[in-house]
N, C-alpha and C positions, 0 to 999 in steps of 0.2 A: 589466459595465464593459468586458469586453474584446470582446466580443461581434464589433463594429464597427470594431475597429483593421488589420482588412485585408478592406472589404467589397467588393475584387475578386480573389480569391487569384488566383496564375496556376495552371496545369495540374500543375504541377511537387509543389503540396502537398500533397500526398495525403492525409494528417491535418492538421487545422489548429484554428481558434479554435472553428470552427461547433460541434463537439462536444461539447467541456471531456474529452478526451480525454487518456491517461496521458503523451503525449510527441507534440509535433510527428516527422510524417514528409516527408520531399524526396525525390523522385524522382530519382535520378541515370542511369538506363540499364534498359532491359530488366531485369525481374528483381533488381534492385539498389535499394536504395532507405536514405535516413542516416535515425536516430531519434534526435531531443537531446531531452535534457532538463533539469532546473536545482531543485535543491531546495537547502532549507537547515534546520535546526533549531535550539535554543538548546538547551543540557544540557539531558539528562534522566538522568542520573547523575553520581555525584562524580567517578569514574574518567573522567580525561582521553584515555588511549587508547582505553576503551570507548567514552568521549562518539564520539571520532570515527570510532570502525567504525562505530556505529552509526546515524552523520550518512550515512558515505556508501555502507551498505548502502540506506539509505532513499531515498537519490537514484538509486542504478544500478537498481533495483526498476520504474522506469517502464519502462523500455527493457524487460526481462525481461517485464515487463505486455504488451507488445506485439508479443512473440513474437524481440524482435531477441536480437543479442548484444553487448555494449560492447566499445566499441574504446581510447579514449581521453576522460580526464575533465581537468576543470583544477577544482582547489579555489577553494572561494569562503567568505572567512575576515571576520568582524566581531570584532575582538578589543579589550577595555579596555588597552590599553596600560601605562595611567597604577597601574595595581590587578595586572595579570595578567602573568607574567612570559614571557620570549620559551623559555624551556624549557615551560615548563605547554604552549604554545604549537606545541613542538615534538610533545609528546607525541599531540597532538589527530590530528596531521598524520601523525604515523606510525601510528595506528589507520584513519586513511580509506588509505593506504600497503596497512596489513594486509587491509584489503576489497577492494582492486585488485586485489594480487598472489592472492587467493581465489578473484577473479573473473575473474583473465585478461584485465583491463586496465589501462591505465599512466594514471600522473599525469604532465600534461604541463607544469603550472604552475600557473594560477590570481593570482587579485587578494585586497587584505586591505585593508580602510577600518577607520579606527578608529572604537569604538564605545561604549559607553556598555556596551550588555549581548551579551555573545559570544554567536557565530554560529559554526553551519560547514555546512559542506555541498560539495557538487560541480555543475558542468553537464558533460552527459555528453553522450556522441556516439556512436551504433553503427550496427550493420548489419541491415537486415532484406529480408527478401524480402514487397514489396508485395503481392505474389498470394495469401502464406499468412500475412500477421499478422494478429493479434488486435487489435479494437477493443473499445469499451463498446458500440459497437450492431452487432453479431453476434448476440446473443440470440435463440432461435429457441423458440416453443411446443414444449413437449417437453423439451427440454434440461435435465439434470439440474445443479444449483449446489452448486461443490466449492468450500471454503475450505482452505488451506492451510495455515496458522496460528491458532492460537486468539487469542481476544481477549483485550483489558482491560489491554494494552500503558498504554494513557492513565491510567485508574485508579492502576496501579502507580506510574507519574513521578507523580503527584502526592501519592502519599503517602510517595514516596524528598524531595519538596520538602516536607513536613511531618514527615518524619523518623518518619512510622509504619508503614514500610512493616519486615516481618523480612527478614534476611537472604537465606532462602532463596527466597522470595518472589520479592527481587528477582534472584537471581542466574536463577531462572527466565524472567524477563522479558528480561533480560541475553540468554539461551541464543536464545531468540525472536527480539530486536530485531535479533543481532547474523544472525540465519540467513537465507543469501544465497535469491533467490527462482532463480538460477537453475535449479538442479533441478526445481522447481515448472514451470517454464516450459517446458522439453523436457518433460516428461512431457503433459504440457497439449497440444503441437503433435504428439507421438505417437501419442496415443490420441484425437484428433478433436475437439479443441477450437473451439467459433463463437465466443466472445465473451473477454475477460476484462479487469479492470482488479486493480490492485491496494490496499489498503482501507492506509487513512492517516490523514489528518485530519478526512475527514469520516465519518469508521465504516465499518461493515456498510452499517447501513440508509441513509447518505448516498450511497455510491457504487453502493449496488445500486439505488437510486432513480435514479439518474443510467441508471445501464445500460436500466433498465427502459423509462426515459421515451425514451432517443438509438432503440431497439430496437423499440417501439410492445408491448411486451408485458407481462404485469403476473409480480409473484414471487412464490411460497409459499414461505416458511422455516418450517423445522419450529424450533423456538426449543430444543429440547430435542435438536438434535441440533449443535448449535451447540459446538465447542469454547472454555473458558476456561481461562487460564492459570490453575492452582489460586492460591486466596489473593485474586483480582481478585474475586470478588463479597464476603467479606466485607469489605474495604476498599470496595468502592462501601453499601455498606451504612452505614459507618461517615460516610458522605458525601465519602471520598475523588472527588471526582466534577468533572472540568477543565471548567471555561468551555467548550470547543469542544463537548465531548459533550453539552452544554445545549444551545449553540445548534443543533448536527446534529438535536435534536429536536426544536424548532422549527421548523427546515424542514422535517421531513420528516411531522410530522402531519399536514398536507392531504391527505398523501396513503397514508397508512398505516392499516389497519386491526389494531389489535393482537388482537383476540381476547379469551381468557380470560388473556394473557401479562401474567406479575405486570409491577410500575413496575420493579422492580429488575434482572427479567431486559431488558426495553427499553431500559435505561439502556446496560444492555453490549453490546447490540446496536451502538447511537448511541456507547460510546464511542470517542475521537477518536485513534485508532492512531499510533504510530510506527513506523516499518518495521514494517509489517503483515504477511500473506500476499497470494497473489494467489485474487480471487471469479471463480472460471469459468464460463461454461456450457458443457458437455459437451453433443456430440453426441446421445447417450443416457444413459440410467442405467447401463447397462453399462459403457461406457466412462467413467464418473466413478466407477464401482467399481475397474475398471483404474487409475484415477490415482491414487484412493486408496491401495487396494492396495503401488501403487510407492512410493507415498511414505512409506508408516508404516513400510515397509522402511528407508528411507534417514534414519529417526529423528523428520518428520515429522508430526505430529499433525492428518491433513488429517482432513476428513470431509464427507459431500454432506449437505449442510444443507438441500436445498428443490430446486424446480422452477419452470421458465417455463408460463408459462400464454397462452392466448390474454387480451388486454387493452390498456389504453391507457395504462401506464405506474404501477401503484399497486403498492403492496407489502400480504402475505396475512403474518401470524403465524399460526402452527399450533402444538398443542402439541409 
């Protein structure tokens, strides 16, 4: 649908529509280059200030994907006026507040239309240097694939909105949703990073199909080496299981060969993340063991889940 909404970009875009890339890039000067971006969520917890860390860890997350670092956000608010009160309202806004000031960027304002069913989210704006960001089609034969966060973020909201999910459970998912990708990201441009996006609403296997395909190469995930949030498979079991992660599966079976991988482990592959981690390819294996390494230090739960392969874009399950 967007494909064709700027089919003569000028020189200046450097990342743009052609992709489906984590964040538009603009070129401003030698070596200098701006990354926006613009997300939004609807709850996925009862908690009003978590709701909004964790609207707007989700939104600065792209930036982070692309090696930049945020500078300045404006909030971007759907709120029921008529049902939802301008404190509940405040709370929301001082949790995206609390993700700023974590992140090392400022709220400069933002817009609020009323709505029917509340929203919140950010569009973001940072800095990168054009020469060494990360896209989705950096991907290189050889390259080891490091996940940063475990899955089944999606799973979880849906059974905190059926009220089956336990406590600890969710305070797990809580701990995840709310954990900022920058560390992930220096470490990633450290240690020799070609590619990376970060995994959201369309899964694992949506955005690594994406990479796969922007990249010309195909993927092997080892499915067993794949981290999940404890508690996310027996809720997907239960059929805790969101719309988006159905239809991520959909899309992405043309082109996927599961294996001997059970439905239940594919499903968490496919499920539909909120503030995810970021999917890398690493230079080597080595240097995805270095990133790991750093990261499980810093409380982290990354792991190298698979490798690029020579191909034309399919995805490999492996046990």
């Amino acid at each position: 649908m967007v494909r064709d909404l700027t089919p003569d970009p000028p020189p200046e875009l450097v990342v743009g529509l052609a992709t489906g890339d984590d964040a538009a890039v603009w070129q401003i000067g030698r070596g200098r280059a701006l990354v926006f971006t613009a997300d939004f969520i609807t709850p996925v917890v009862d908690d009003a200030r978590t709701w909004g860390r964790i609207a707007a860890t989700n939104a600065v997350s792209d930036v982070y994907a692309m090696g930049g670092r945020p500078l300045l956000a404006l909030n971007l608010v759907a709120w029921n006026s008529e049902e939802l009160s301008n404190d509940l309202l405040a709370e929301v806004l001082a949790g995206g507040e609390d993700a700023a000031r974590a992140g090392g960027f400022v709220v400069g304002g933002g817009h609020t239309v009323d709505d029917p069913e509340p929203k919140y989210g950010m569009a973001v704006v940072g800095e990168i240097d054009p020469r060494r960001m990360l896209t989705n089609a950096g991907l290189r034969p050889g390259n080891a694939l490091v996940l940063t966060k475990p899955l089944g973020s999606g799973v979880i909201a849906t059974a905190i909105k059926r009220a089956e999910a336990r406590a600890d459970v969710v305070d797990r998912a809580v701990e995840e949703m709310t954990r900022s990708n920058a560390t992930a990201a220096t470490a990633a441009m450290r240690h020799g990073a070609t590619a990376a996006t970060d995994v959201t609403g369309f899964g694992l296997l949506g955005h690594g199909l994406r990479m796969a395909q922007e990249s010309g190469v195909d993927m092997e995930i080892s499915v067993g080496e794949v981290p999940i949030i404890e508690g996310a498979r027996e809720l997907a079991a239960l059929g805790m299981v969101p719309g988006g992660t159905e239809r991520n599966l959909d899309w992405v079976s043309p082109h996927l060969d599961t294996g001997d991988a059970s439905a239940a482990s594919v499903t968490l592959l496919a499920d539909a993340q909120t503030s995810g981690g970021l999917l890398l390819g690493m230079v080597s294996h080595d240097a995805g063991l270095a990133v790991v390494t750093e990261l499980r230090a810093s409380g982290h739960e990354a792991a190298i889940i698979g490798e690029v392969t020579e191909g034309s874009g399919r995805l490999r399950l492996l046990p």
